[in-house]
N, C-alpha and C positions, 0 to 999 in steps of 0.2 A: 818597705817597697810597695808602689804603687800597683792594684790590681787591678786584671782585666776591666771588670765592672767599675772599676769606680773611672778606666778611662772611656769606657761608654756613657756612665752618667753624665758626665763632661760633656761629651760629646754632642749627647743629646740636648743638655741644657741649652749647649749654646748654638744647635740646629732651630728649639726650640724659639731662643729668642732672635735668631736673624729670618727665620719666618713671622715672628710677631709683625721685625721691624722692615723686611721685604714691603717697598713701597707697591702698587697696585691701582687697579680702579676702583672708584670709592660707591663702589655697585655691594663691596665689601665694607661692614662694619668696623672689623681690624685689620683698615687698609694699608694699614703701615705709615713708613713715615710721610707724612710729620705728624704724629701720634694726637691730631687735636681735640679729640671726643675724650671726657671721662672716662669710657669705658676701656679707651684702647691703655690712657695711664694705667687705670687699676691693674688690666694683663700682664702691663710690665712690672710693674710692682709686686704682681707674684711672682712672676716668672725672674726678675733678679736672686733673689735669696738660691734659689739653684744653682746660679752662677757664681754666685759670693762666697757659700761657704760649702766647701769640700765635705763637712759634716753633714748636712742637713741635706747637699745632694745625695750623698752616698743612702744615708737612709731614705730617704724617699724613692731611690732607684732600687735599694733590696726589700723595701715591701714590693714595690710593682712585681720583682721578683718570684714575690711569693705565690700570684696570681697565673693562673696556669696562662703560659705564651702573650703575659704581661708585655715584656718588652717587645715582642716580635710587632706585636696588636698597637704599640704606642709611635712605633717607628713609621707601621703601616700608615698613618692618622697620618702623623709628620709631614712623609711623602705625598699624601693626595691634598694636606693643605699645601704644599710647598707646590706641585703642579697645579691647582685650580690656583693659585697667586699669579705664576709667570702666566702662563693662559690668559689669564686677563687682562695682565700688563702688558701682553704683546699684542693682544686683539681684543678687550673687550671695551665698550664704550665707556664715557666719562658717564654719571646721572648730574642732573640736574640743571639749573638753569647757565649756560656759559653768559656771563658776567664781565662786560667788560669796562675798566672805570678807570677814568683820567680828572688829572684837577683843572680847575678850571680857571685857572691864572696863571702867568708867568712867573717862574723862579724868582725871588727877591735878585737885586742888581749885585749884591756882596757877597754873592754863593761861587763859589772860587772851586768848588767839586766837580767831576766831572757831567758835563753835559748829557741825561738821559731825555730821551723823547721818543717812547715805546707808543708803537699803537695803542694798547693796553699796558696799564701800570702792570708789573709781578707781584705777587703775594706770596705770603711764605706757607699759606693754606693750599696753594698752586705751586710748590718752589721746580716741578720741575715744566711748567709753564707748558702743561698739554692743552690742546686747541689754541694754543695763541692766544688765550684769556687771560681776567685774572684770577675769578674762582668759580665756582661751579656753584651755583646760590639752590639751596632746595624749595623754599620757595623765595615770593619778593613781597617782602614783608620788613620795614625797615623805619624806626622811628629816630629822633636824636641820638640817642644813646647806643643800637645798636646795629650803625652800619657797620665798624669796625674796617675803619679806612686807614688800614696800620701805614700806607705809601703816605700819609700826611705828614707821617712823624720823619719828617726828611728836611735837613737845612737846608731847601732850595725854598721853604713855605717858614720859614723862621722871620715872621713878621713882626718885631718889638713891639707888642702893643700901648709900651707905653708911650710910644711917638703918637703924633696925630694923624687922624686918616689913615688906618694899617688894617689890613683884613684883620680880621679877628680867629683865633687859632683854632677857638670851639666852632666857628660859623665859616670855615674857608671851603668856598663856592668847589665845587664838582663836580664828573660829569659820569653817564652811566650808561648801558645799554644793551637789551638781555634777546635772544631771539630762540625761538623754539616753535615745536608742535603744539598745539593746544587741540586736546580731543574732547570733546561733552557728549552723550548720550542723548539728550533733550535737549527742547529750545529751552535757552537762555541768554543770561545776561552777563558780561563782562565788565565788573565794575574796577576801576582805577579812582582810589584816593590816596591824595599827594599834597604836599605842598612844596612849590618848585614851579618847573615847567616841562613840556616835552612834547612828545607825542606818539601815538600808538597805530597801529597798523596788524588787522587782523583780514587775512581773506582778500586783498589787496586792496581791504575798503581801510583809508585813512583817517585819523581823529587827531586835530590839535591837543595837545594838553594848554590851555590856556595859561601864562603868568600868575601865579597865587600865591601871593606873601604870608597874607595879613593875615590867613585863617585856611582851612582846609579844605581841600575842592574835590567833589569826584565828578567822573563821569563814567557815563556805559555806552557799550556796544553790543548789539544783538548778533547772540550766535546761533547757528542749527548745530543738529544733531550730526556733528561730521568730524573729523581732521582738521584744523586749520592751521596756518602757518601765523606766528605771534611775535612782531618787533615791537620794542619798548624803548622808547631813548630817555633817556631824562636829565635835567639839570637843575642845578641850587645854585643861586647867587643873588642873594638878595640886597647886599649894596651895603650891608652892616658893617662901619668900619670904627676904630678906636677914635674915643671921645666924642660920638653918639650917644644920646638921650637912651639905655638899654631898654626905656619903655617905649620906644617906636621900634624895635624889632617884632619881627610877630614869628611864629613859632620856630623851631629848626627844621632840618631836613627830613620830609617826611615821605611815603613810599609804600601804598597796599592794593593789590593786585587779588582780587576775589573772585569766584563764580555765584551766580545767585541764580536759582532754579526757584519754578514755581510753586510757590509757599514753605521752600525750604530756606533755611538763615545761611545768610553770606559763608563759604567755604575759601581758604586759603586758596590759591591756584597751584597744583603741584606740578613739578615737572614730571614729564611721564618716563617711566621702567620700560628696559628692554628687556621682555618677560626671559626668552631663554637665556640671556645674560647672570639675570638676575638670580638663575634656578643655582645656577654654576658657585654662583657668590655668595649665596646661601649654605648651599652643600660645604664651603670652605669654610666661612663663617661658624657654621654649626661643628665643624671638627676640631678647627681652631679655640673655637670655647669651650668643647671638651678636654682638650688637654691643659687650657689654663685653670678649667675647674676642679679634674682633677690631681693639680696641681697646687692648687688651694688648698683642697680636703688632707693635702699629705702636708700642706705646711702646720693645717690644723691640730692633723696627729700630730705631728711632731713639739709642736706649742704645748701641747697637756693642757693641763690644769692652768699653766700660766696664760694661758687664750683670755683667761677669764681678765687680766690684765688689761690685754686690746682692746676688749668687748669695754670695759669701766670708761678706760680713755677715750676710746672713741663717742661712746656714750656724752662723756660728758662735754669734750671736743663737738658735739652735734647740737647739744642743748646750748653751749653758749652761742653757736649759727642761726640758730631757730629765738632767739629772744627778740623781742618785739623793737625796732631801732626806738621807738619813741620809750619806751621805756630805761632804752640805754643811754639817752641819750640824757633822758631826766636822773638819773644814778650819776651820770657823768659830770652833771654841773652841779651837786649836790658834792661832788669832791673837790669842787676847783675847778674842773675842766680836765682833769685827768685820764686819760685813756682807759679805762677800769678793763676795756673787753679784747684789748690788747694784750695787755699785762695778764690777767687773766689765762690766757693760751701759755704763755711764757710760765704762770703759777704751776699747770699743766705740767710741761716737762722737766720742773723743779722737783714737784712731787713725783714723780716718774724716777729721776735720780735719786730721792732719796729712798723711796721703795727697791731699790735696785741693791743700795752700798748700806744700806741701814735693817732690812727685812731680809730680803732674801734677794740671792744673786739670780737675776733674770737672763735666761739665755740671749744671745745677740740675738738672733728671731725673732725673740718676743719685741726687745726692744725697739726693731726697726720696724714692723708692725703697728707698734704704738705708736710711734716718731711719722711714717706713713702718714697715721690717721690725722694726729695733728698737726701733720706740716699743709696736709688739704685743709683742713676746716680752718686754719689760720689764712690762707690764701681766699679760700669762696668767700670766705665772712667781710673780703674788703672789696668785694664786688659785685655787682648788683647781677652778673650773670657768669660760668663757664669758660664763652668765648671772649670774654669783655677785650677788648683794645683799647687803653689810655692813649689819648690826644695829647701828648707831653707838649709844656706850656714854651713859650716865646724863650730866646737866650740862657735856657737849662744846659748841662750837664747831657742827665739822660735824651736830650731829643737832637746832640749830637752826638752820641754813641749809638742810639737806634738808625739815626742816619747814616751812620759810617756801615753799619750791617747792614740793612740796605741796600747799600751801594755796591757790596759784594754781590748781593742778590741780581740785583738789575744789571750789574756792568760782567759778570764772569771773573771779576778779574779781586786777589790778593791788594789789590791797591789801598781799599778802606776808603776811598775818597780823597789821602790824603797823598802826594808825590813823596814829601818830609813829612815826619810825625810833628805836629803840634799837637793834639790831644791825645793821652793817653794812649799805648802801641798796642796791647794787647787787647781791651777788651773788647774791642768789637769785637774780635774774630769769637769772643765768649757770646758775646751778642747772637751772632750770627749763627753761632752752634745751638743757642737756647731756642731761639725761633726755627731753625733745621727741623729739628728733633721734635717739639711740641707746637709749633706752627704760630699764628698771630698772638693769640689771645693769651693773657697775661697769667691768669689763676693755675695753668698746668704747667708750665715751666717753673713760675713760683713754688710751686709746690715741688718738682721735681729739685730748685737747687735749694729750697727752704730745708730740705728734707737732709739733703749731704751738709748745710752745715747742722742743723742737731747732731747728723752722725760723726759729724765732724770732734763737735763737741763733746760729747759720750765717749769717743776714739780715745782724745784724750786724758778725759778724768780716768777712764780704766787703765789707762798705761801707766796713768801717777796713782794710784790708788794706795793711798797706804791703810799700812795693816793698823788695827785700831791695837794703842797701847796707851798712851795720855790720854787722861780726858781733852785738857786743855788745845793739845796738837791735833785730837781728833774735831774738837770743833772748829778749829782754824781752818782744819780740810774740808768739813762739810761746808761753811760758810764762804770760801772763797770757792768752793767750786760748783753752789748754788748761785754766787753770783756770777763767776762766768758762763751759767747757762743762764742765765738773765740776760747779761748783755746779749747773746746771742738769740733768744727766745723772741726778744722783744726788740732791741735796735736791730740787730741781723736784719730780722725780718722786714723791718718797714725799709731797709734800703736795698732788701730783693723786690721790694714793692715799688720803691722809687725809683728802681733802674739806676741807682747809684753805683761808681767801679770801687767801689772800696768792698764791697761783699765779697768777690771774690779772693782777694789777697787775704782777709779775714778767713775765711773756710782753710784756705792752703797755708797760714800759718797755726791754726789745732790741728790740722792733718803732719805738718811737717816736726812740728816742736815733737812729738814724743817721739816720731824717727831720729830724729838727731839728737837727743836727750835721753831715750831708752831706747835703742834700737835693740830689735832681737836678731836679728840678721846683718853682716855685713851690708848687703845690698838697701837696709833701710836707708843708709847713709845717702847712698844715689839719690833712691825717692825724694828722701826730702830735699836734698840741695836742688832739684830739678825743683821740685816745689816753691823753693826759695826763689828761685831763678824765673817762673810764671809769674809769682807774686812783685818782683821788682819791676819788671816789664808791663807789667797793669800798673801799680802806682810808683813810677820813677822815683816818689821820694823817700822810699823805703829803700833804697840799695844800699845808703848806708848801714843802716840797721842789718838785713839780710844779710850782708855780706862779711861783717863784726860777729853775727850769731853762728854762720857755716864755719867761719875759722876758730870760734872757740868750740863746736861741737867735736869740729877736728883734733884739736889741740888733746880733747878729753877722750875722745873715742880711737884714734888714731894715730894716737903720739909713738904707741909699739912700734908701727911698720910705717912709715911714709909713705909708699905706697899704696895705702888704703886711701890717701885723702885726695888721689890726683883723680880719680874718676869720680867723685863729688864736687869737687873744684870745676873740672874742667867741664862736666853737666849744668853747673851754676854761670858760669863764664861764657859758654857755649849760650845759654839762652840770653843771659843779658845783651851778647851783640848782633841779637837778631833784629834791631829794629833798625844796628846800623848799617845791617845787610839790606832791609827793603829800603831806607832813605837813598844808599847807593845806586840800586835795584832800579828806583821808581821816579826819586829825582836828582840822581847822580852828585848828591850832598854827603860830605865826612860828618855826619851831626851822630854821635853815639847816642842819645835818646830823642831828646824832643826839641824844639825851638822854643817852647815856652817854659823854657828851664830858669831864661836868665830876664825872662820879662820883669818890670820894676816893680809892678802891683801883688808878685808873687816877692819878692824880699822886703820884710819887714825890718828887716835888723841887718843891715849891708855892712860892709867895712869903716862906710861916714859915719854912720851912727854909732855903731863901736867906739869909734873915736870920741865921737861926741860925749857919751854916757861916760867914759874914760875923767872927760872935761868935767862932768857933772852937770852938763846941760840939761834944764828941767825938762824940756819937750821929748828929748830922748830917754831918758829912765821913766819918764811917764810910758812911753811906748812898750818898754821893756818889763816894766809892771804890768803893765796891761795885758801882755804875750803870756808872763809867768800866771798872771790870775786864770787866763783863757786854758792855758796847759794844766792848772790843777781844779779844774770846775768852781773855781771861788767868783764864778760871775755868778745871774740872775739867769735863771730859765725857764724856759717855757715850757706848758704844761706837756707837753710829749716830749720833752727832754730831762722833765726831772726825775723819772727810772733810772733812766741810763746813768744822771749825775750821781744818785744814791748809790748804784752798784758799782759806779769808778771810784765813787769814794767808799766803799767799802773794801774795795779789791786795794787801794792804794794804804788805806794803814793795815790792810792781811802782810803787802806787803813792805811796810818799813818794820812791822812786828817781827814779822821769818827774818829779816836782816838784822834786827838786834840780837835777836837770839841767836842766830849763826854768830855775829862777831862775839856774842858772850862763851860759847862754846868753842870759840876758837877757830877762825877764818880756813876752812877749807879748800882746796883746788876745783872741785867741782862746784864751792859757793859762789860762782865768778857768774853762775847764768841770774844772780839776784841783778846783776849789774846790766844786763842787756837791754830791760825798758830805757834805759839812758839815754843811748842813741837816736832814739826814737821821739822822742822829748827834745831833747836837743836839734835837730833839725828843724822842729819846727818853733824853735824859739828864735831861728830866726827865720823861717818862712811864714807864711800867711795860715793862720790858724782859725779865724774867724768863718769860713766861706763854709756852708753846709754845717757850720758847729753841730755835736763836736767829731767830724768823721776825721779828721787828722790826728786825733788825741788816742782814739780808740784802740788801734795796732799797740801803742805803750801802755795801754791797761789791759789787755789781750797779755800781751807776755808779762808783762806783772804777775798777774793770776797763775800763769802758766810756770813762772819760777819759781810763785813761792810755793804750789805742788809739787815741783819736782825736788824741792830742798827738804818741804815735810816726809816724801818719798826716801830720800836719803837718809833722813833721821832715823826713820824708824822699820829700816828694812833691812834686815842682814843680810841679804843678797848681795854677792858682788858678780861683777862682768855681766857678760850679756845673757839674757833669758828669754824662753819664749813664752811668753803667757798661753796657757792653754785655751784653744774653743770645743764646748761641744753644743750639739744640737739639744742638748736640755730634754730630753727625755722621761733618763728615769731618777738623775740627779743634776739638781741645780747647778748651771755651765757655769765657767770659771769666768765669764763675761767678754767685754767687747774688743779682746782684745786680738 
């Protein structure tokens, strides 16, 4: 029975974090959403594990206990961060410079999305668009690399560069322009260097920015010791277009705004504080990070000894950030070209797994702690900053899924840009939720879903965890579930990196397989089929598979009562015809998923060809060869695909090995899940496998690994029906794990 206190801790937890994530003026350092500072991630990332595990709140809420009028004193905090929040959000100003940026050419002619043309573009570092701007710049300071003009990445600026004469997607012309007070104490000087053009206006005395391509230009204006009123306009378009000589372009887009006082060196120009604002936002600020630090200090208690765990990973997760690129990059071609500092991160959470199932059982805390450290240091290490914005290139994937969120952004409206789905149904709206929550910049969302799938992963080796009794069985288990944290360490990551939609249906099927394969609760059954049901809806060509896998979980979990399987079913069925609700909805079309279902360059292997290869036509079983090589990694690849190929062909004789073994042992009812990578394989032998290699292959080496733990599970576990694996908060003896 549930105790008073522990529905306080609850309580509180999750007071705690909808104050974190209460949006604000960013007068506050943890101004809530869209969480795009490091600092405000790290908050959250303490402050979930409270909300996660009933263990680890509960004791953290009865030491607070133990401290005299502890709780009353933490509540108190709560409440005056929770009022100096709305306080600000109802009346206190924006800081910094209001920023307003448009591009500076017309939408490409073949942009068939809806029509936006906002005074100011929307940002997702702005998502609720206060002053009518797009962000609020602290100072203007802005070289190539970090304007971070996430409105680029929009198919209305999808210029093929490999046509001739086409803007170019790293150099596409824009427009900007900042207005504010500018106060100085003393005479000085206002210096403006740029390259671009514009012009400036301080005091109502005006200044051209002159046209400056080739090279970088500044100029100044004399200010006294006053107030003054400071407009900035600016523009880039230097005329660079595809199949130009790249040596006649002269630098990119460049943008620095100084004060220079007598004999003192050039100072940024800040935007100025509205002091009693700021006192207000401070006071919040500073209550706010007492409770996340005290917060911290109780996850600390509670980690013990195992802290020492984080401290090592993180450690070592820090040291490979901090290595010198030219030296990695000399290690790098001294292997081939092989990504060594990649893999590396990925070796990281191998060794972490096998510390975990081989040493000692680490509390679920400790683990996500660690997983934490290196799902950031795997994200900051492929980015030269924090806030970084990739410019996703000409006719990609990712820079029409970025555009489809977007366009939610700008238009208000569930539409995606599209009336009918042609691209993929779900993920924007994932898009769209990534950027909400962590705002433009790529390294903090990275990291926030790089993080869910490790835990993803982890979820599942503990729910398959078997007890060590063979040697033989036991290495089959260590080695197949060291490599599905490989694939996932190391491919996972670079298509959280790539903006690729295959990430997610990957996460949501190691979250769904041990619900529906070991569930400890009837209601895991729901979980996962809705999972299933996410995951068909991001990549339509998993429905077969999905839907082959919920019916044999049923079959095996279900077959007692029928009734257990119609509210998993109808959870699973229910999401798949959501996308033929918005086609309906938006462009009044019966299309149950997409129109690019039955395009011709998506079937490889059609019913002609069938026939043909039937015939023994050489150009057709060439084709068909070609598909079966592509599906079992017997091509050539390239040096950041030869990982992934090593641990698909390692995962793939784990699993034709568990399948001899089972049929020598005698074909069991529950050995039918060896059989479900099939499906999966088989779709795409006759669709298009080729495109992004090998992300269509991966789902069927995902549940490969994933069956053949749950049969080694089977083997050697006398447990029958359903169980719940224990958690504890790891205390004073090592927790039963992540399950």
């Amino acid at each position: 029975m549930e105790k008073p206190s522990d529905k306080a801790a609850l309580l509180f937890a999750l007071g705690l974090l909808a104050t974190l994530l209460l949006p604000t003026s960013n007068l506050m350092r943890l101004d809530g959403l869209p969480l795009a500072t490091p600092l405000e991630v790290v908050a959250l990332l303490v402050v979930v594990p409270l909300g996660l595990w009933a263990s680890v709140r509960g004791e953290a809420w009865r030491r607070l206990q133990r401290l005299r009028y502890g709780p009353w004193v933490a509540w108190l905090i709560l409440c005056v961060v929770l009022t100096g929040k709305i306080v600000l959000l109802a009346a206190g100003p924006m800081q910094g410079w209001p920023g307003c940026y448009r591009p500076g050419l017309a939408p490409i002619g073949r942009y068939g999305g809806p029509v936006v043309s906002p005074h100011c573009e929307r940002s997702f570092d702005n998502p609720f668009f206060r002053g009518d701007v797009t962000r609020y710049d602290q100072r203007i300071a802005f070289d190539g690399d970090t304007w971070n003009l996430g409105f680029l990445n929009s198919s209305r600026f999808d210029f093929y560069d490999w046509q001739p004469d086409m803007p170019l997607r790293t150099r596409l012309p824009f427009e900007a322009s900042w207005s504010g007070p500018v106060e100085t104490r003393a005479v000085g000087v206002l210096r403006v260097e740029y390259v671009g053009e514009g012009e400036l206006q301080v005091a109502g005395e005006r200044m051209p920015l002159p046209p400056s391509y080739a090279q970088a230009r500044s100029v100044e204006i004399s200010l006294t010791a006053t107030t003054s009123t400071m407009q900035l306009r600016y523009r880039f378009d230097d005329g660079s277009r595809s199949g130009q000589d790249p040596d006649s372009w002269g630098p990119r887009a460049m943008l620095r705004v100084s004060l220079v006082g007598d004999g003192a060196p050039p100072a940024l120009l800040q935007a100025q504080r509205a002091t009693p604002w700021d006192q207000i936002a401070l006071a919040a600020d500073l209550a706010l990070g007492l409770l996340v630090i005290a917060s911290a200090l109780a996850l600390a208690i509670i980690a013990g000894r195992e802290l020492l765990v984080v401290i090592v990973m993180a450690g070592a997760a820090v040291a490979l950030c901090l290595l010198p690129p030219a030296r990695v990059d000399y290690v790098q071609r001294a292997f081939g070209g092989l990504p060594l500092l990649q893999v590396s991160f990925s070796v990281l959470a191998m060794l972490l797994l096998v510390v975990h199932t081989r040493w000692r059982h680490l509390s679920p805390l400790v683990i996500y702690l660690a997983l934490a450290a290196l799902a950031a240091a795997t994200m900051r290490q492929a980015y030269p900053s924090w806030d970084h914005v990739t410019i996703w290139g000409a006719g990609n994937d990712n820079l029409t899924a970025e555009s489809q969120a977007r366009a939610i952004l700008q238009t208000g409206s569930l539409q995606g840009e599209e009336s009918v789905f042609y691209a993929q149904p779900l993920y924007r709206y994932v898009k769209f939720g990534e950027h909400a929550l962590f705002g433009e910049g790529d390294v903090l969302y990275g990291t926030a879903v790089f993080l869910l799938a490790l835990g993803s992963a982890f979820y599942s080796l503990e729910r398959f965890r078997s007890p060590r009794s063979e040697e033989a069985r036991g290495l089959l288990w260590i080695v197949t579930a060291v490599c599905l944290l490989g694939v996932t360490g190391y491919y996972m990551a670079r298509f959280v990196r790539d903006g690729m939609a295959e990430y997610p249906t990957w996460i949501a099927m190691l979250w769904a397989f041990p619900l529906l394969f070991a569930p400890a609760r009837k209601r895991d059954l729901v979980w996962g089929a809705l999972l299933l049901g996410m995951a068909s809806i991001t990549r339509t060509n998993q429905i077969p598979g999905n839907g082959l896998m919920l019916a044999v979980s049923l079959l095996l979990h279900g077959r007692h009562r029928w009734k257990d399987g119609v509210v998993p079913l109808a959870a699973f069925t229910g999401l798949c015809l959501l996308p033929l609700v918005h086609n309906l909805v938006y462009g009044g079309a019966f299309v149950f998923t997409t129109t690019s279902a039955g395009i011709a360059s998506n079937l490889i292997l059609g019913p002609q060809q069938w026939l043909a290869i039937l015939r023994g036509d050489p150009q057709a079983v060439s084709r068909l060869l070609n598909q079966v090589q592509l599906l079992l990694f017997a091509v050539p690849l390239d040096d950041w695909q030869a990982p992934v190929g090593m641990f698909a062909h390692v995962l793939m004789v784990a699993w034709l090995i568990t399948t001899i073994l089972a049929a020598r042992r005698g074909w069991q009812r529950a050995d039918v899940v060896m059989l479900l990578p099939l499906p999966y394989v088989l779709t795409h032998l006759v669709f298009a496998v080729q495109t992004y290699y090998p992300r269509h292959v991966t789902m069927a080496v995902l549940v490969a690994g994933l069956g053949v733990l749950t049969t080694l599970r089977a083997e050697t576990s006398d447990t029958q029906g359903l169980q719940r694996p224990s958690i504890s908060p790891g205390i004073r003896e090592p927790a039963a794990g992540m399950g």
